[in-house]
C-alpha atoms as one frame of an Amber mdcrd trajectory, in Angstrom:
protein
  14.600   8.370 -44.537  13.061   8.264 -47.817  15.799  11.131 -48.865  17.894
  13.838 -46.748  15.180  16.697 -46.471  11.895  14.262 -45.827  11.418  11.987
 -43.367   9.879   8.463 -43.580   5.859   8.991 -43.399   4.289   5.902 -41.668
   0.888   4.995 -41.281   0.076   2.496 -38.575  -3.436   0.898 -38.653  -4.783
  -0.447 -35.503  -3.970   0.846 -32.397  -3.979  -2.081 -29.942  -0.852  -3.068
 -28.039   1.465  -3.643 -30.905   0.121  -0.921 -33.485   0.327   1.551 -30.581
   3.762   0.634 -29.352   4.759   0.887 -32.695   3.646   4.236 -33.519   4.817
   5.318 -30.225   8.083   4.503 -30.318   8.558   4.993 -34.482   7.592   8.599
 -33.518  10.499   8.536 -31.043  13.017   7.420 -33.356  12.081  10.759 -35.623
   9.372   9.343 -38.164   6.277  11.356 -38.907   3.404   8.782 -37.578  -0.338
   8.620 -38.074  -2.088   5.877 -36.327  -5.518   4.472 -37.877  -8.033   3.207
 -35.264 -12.027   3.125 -36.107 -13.433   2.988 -32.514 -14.281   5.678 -30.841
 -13.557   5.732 -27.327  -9.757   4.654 -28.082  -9.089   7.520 -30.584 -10.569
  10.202 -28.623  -8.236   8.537 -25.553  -5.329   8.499 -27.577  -6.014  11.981
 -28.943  -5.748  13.181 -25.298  -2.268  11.328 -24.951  -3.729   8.499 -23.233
  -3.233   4.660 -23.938  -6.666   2.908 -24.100  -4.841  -0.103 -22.007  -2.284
   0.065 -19.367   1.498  -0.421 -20.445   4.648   1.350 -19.140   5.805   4.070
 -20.232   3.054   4.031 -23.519   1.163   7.745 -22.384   4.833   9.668 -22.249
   5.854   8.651 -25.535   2.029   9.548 -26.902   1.965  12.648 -25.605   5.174
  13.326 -26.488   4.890  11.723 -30.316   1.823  14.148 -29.832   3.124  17.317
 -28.830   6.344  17.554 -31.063   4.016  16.469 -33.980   5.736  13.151 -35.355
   2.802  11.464 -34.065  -1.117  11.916 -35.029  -4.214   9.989 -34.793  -7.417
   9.647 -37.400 -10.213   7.226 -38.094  -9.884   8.197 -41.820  -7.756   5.076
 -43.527  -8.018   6.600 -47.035  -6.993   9.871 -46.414  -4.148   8.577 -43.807
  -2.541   6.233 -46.378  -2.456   8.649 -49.853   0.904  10.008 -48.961   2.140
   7.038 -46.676   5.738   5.639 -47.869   5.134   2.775 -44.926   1.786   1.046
 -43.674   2.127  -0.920 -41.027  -1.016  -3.541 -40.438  -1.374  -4.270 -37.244
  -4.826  -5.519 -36.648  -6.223  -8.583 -34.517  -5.667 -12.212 -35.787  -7.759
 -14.476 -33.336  -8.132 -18.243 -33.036 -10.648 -19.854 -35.642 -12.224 -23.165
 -34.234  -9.675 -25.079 -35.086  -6.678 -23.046 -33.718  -6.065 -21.211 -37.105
  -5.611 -17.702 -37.060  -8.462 -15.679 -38.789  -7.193 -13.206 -41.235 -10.735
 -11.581 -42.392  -9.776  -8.183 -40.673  -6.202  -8.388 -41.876  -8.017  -9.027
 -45.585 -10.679  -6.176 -45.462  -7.902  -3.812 -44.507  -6.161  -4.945 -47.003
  -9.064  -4.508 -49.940  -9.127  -1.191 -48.048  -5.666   0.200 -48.640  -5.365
  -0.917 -52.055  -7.444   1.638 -54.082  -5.588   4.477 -52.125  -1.634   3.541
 -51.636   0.576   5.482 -53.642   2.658   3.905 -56.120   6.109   2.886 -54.541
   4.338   2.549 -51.003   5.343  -0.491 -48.390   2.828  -2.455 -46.868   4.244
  -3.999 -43.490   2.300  -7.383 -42.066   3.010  -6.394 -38.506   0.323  -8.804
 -37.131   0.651 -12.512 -36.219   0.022 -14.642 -39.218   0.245 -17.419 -40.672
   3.171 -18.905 -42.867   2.385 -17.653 -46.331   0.008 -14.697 -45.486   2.319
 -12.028 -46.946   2.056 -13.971 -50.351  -2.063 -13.856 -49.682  -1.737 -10.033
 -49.387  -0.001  -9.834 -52.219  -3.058 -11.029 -53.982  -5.459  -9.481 -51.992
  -3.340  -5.857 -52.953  -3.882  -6.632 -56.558  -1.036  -3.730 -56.781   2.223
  -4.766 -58.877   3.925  -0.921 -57.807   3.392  -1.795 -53.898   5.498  -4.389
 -52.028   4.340  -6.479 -49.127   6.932  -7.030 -45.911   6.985  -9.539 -42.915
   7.792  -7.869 -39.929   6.973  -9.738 -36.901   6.750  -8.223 -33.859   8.567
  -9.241 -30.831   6.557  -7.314 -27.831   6.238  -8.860 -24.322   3.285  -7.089
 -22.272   4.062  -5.294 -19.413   7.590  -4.280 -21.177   6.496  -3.446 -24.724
   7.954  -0.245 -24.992  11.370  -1.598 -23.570  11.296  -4.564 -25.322  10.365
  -2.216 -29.166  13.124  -0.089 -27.763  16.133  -2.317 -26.902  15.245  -5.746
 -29.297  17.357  -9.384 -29.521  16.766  -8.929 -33.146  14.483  -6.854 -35.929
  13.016  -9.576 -38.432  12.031  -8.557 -41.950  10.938 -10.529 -44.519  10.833
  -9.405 -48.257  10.762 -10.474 -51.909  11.921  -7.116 -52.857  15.721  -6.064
 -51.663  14.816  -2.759 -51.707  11.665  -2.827 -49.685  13.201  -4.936 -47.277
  15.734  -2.531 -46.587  13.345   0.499 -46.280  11.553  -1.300 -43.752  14.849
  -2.501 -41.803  15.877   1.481 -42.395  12.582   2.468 -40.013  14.219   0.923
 -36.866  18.024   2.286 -37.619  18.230   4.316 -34.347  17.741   1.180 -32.677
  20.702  -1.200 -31.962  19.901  -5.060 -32.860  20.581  -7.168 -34.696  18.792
  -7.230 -38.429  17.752 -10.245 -40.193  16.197  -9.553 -43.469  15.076 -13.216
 -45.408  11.724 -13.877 -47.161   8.516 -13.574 -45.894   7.500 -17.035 -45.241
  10.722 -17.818 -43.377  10.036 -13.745 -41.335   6.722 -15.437 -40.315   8.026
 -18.417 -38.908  10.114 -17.008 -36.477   7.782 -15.145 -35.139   5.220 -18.543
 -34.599   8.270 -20.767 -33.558  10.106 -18.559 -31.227   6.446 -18.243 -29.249
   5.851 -21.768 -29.504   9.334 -22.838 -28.289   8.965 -20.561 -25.236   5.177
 -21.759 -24.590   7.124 -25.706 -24.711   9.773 -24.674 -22.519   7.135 -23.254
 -19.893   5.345 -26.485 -19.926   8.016 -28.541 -19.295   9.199 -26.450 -16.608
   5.949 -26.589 -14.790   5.836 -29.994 -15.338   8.996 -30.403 -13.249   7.398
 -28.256 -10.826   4.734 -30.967 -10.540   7.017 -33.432 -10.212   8.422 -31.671
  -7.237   5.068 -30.655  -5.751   3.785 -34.293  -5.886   7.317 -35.967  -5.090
   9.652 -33.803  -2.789  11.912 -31.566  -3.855  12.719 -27.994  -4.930  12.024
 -26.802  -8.536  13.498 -23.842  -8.239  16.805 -25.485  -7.076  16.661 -28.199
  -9.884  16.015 -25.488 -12.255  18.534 -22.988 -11.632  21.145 -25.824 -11.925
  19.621 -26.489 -15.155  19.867 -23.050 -16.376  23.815 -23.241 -15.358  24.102
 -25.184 -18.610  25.271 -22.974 -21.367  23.253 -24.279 -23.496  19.830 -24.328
 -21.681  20.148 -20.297 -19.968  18.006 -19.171 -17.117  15.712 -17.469 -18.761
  11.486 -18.588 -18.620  12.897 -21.299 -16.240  10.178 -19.971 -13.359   7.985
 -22.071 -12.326   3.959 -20.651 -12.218   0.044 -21.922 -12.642   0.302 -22.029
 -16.044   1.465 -19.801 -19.392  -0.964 -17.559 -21.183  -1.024 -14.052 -22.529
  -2.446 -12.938 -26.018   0.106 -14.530 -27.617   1.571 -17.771 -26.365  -1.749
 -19.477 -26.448  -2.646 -18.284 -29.995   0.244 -18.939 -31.851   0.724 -22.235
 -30.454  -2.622 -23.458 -31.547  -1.903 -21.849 -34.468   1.484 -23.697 -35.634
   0.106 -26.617 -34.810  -2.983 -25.878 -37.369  -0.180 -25.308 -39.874   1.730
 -28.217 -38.946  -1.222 -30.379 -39.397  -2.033 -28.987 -42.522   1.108 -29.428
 -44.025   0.948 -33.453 -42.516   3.874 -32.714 -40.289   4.047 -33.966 -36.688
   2.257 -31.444 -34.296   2.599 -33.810 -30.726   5.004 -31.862 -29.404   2.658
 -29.127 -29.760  -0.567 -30.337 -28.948   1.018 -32.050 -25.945   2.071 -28.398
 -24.372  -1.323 -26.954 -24.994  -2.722 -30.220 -22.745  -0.178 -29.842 -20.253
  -0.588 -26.066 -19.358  -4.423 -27.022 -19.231  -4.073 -29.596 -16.717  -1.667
 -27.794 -15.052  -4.707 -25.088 -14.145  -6.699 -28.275 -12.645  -3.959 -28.713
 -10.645  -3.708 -25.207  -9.189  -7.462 -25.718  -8.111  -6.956 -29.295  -6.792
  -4.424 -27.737  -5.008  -7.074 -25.122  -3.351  -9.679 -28.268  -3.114  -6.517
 -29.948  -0.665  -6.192 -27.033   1.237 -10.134 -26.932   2.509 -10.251 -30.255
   2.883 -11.180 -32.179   0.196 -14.713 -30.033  -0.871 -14.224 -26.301  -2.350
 -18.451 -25.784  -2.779 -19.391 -22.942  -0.288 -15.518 -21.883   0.860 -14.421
 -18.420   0.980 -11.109 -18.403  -1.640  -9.207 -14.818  -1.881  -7.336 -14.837
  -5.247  -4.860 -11.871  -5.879  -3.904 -11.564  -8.881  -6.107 -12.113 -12.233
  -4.115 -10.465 -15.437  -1.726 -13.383 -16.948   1.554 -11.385 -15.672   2.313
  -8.746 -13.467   2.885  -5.096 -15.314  -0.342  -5.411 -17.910  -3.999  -4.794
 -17.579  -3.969  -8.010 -20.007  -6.457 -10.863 -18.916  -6.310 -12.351 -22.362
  -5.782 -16.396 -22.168  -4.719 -15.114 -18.172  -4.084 -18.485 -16.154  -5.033
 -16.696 -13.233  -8.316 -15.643 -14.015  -9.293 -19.112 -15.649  -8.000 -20.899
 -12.271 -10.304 -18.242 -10.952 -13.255 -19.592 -13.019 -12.051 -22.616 -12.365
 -12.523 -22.366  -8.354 -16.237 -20.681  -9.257 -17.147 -23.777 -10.926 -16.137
 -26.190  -8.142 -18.558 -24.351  -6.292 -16.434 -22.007  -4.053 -17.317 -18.151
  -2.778 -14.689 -16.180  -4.722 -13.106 -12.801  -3.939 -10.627 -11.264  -6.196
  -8.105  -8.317  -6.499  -5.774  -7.047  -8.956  -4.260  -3.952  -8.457  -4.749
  -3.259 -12.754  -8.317  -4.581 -13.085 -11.335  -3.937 -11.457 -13.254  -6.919
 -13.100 -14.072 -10.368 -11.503 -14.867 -13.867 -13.148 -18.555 -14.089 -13.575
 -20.119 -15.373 -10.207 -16.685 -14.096  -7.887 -16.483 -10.754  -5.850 -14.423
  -7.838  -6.334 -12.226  -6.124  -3.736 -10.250  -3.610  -3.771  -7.518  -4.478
  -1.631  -5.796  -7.818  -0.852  -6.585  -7.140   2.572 -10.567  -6.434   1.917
 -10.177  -9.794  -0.663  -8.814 -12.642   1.865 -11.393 -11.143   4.712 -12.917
 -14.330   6.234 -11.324 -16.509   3.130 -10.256 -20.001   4.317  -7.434 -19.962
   1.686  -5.436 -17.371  -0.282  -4.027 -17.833  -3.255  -1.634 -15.471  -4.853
  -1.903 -16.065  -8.922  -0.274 -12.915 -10.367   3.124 -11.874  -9.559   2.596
  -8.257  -8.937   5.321  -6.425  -6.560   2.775  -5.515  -3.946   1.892  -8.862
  -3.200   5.494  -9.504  -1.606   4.875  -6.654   0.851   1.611  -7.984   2.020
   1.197  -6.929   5.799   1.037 -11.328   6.873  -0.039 -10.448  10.079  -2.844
  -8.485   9.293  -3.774 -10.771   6.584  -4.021 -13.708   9.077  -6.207 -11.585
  11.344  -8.516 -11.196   8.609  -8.767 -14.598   7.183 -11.155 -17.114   8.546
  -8.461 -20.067   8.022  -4.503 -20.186   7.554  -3.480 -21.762   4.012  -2.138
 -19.726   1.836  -1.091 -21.059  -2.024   1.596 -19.056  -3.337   1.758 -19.752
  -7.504   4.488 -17.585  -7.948   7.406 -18.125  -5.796   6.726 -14.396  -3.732
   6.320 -15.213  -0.337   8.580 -16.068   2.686   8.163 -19.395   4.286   9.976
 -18.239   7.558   7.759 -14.847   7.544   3.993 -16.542   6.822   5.192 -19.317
   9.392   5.682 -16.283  11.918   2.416 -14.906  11.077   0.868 -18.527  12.019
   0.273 -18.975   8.268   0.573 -22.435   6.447   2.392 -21.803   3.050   2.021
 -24.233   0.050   4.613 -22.503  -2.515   4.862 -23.522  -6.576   7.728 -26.047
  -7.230   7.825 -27.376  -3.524   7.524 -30.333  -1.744
C-alpha cells in the first residue's frame, strides 16, 4: 500500500502468460490492476473474462479481478501508466541468432513509458533478460525520479497461478532500498520467502535456476539412455538417487526431451552471456546437444519399432504441447519428435486433448482412439491424465500393428501385455 486509505495502482503491460498471471493474481491479493495489451483479439477476450491461452484456474481470477473492479484491461499505455505507482514489463524476449535474448520490444516499451510515468513511479523488469538489462533501462528511461526493479518471475505452465500463488521465493532486485521494498510490499499477502539484492544478481537467478533445471533434465535422460540401450530401470536408479539429501526427487523423471518457453531460451541465452563474458559455457552448450539428440532418439526408437524404415508407416502420436496442463507448444519436444517422424517420411496422426493443430504434413484427430486407427505404432509424447485411462483393448482393435512407445512412464506393462500390446517404456531395458 502506497499509504492506509489508497491502494497500490499497478499497471501490467503485456498480457501473455506471465503479465496475465500477474495481473490476475495481484488483483487477488487487493491491488487495483490495469493490464496493457495492443492486440486485439486478446483484449476483447480478456475483457469478456477469458484467458487468450489455456491455464488453470487463469478465467476465475479474471473474471473475478473483473467483476470486483481491482482488475481492468486497455490498449491505451499512456493513459494506463499517468497515475501508475508500479509498471510491471512483461513483454516477449525471444532468441536472437545467436541464443541472445532480443530486448527491442522490452526497449520500445520502455521509450514508451518514459514521457508519461509519474514522478516517484516503479518500473518492474518482469520479463526474462539478460544480466545487466535493468541498468540498460535505466538509460533507456532517461528518468532520474523513476527507479528500475528486477523481478524475475518464477511461473511453471500448466501451474502458473499456483505456482504465483504459493512461491519457493519472491526475487527483487534494486539499487534503490526503497523501491525494492515497494515492489517486495506488492506480494505481502503471499507467504515466501523474500530476497531483495541488486538487479544484476535478481537476473541471474532467474537464468541460472532455469539453466540448472534444463542440466539436471539432460542428465537424467541421459541415464535413461543408458538404461534403454544397456538394461536396467531408470526410474529405479533414479529414485535411489533422489534418496540423497542432497540431490531431492524433484525433475528426476525421465521423458523425450525438456522444452517449454523457457528452459530452451534461457539456456541458450546464459550461455550467450557466458561466452561473452569469456567464461566456460560447455556445460551449457553440452545440455542443449544432449536434449537434441535425445529427440533423434525418440524417433530412432519409432524407426526400431517398424522395422528399420519409418517412410510410408502409419505413427499415432498423443500428445504434442511440451507438458501436460498447457496449450503451450513452444520449444514442445513432442511436437518436434512429431516433425521429426514427418521428415523420416512416416504418415502422421496426432491428438492432444488442448490443441487442435498438427505438424505441417501430419493429420489431426480428435480422439486417441480416431489417432492410432490403422497406426503400426503409438507413441504417447505428452503426459496428459487421459492417456493413462486409454481403453488398451479397443486401442489394439484399432491399430494396424502392436508397438506402442510410451515417453512418459504412463502405461502398464502387465495391462498393454493383456491387451496383446508390445510396450517399449522411457528409462527401460
Amino acid at each position: 500500500m502506497n499509504n492506509e486509505n489508497k491502494p497500490t495502482k499497478v499497471v501490467v503491460v503485456g498480457c501473455g502468460y506471465v503479465g496475465l498471471t500477474a495481473a490476475a493474481c495481484l488483483a487477488d491479493l487487493g491491488h487495483v490492476v490495469v493490464g496493457v495489451e495492443n492486440n486485439a483479439d486478446r483484449l476483447a477476450s480478456l475483457r469478456q473474462g477469458k484467458a487468450p491461452f489455456f491455464e488453470p484456474d487463469l478465467d476465475a481470477l479474471v473474471a473475478s479481478g473483473q467483476t470486483g473492479n481491482r482488475l481492468s484491461f486497455t490498449e491505451d499505455l499512456t493513459a494506463a501508466v499517468v497515475d501508475a505507482d508500479v509498471v510491471l514489463v512483461s513483454v516477449p524476449t525471444p532468441s536472437l541468432g545467436d541464443g541472445a535474448a532480443d530486448l527491442t520490444i522490452v526497449e520500445s516499451v520502455v521509450s514508451a513509458l518514459s514521457k508519461s510515468l509519474p514522478s516517484g513511479a516503479v518500473v518492474v523488469l518482469k520479463s526474462t533478460v539478460p544480466i545487466g538489462t535493468s541498468t540498460q533501462v535505466v538509460g533507456w528511461l532517461g528518468r532520474s525520479d523513476v527507479e528500475v526493479v528486477a523481478n524475475p518471475e518464477f511461473l511453471q505452465a500448466g501451474q502458473a497461478v499456483k505456482a504465483f500463488q504459493h512461491p519457493d521465493r519472491v526475487v527483487v532486485g534494486a539499487s534503490n532500498k526503497e523501491a525494492g521494498h515497494k515492489v517486495a510490499a506488492l506480494y505481502a499477502g503471499l507467504n515466501a520467502p523474500v530476497i531483495i539484492t541488486d538487479q544484476r544478481s535478481a537476473e541471474l537467478i532467474k537464468y541460472a535456476s532455469n539453466t540448472y533445471l534444463a542440466l539436471r533434465l539432460s542428465f537424467v535422460n541421459t541415464v535413461a539412455t543408458l538404461c534403454e540401450q544397456g538394461g536396467g530401470d531408470a526410474t529405479t536408479v533414479l529414485a535411489g538417487m533422489g534418496l540423497d539429501h542432497r540431490i531431492g526427487s524433484a525433475f528426476l523423471q525421465p521423458g523425450p526431451g525438456w522444452g517449454g518457453s523457457c528452459f530452451p531460451k534461457d539456456t541458450r541465452a546464459l550461455a550467450a552471456v557466458i561466452r561473452n563474458a569469456e567464461a566456460d559455457d560447455t556445460m551449457l552448450e553440452a545440455a542443449l546437444a544432449a536434449n537434441q539428440k535425445r529427440l533423434r532418439q525418440m524417433v530412432k526408437v519409432a524407426t526400431r519399432a517398424v522395422g528399420g524404415s519409418l517412410h510410408g508407416k502409419k505413427i499415432a502420436v498423443l500428445g504434442l504441447t511440451f507438458k501436460a496442463g498447457t496449450d503451450d507448444l513452444r520449444d514442445s519436444p513432442s511436437l518436434a519428435i512429431a516433425k521429426g517422424l514427418v521428415a523420416a517420411g512416416a504418415k502422421v496422426t496426432s491428438y492432444d486433448p488442448m490443441v487442435s493443430v498438427s505438424p505441417e504434413g501430419a493429420r489431426h484427430a480428435g480422439s486417441a482412439l480416431e489417432a492410432a486407427k490403422e497406426a503400426e505404432v503409438v507413441m504417447v509424447l505428452t503426459e496428459w491424465p487421459e492417456f493413462t485411462e486409454l481403453d488398451l483393448s479397443s486401442l489394439a482393435e484399432a491399430m494396424a500393428g502392436n508397438q506402442i512407445i510410451d515417453t512418459r512412464g504412463l502405461l502398464n506393462k502387465e495391462s498393454c501385455q493383456a491387451a496383446g500390446l508390445v510396450l517399449w517404456q522411457v528409462g527401460k531395458g
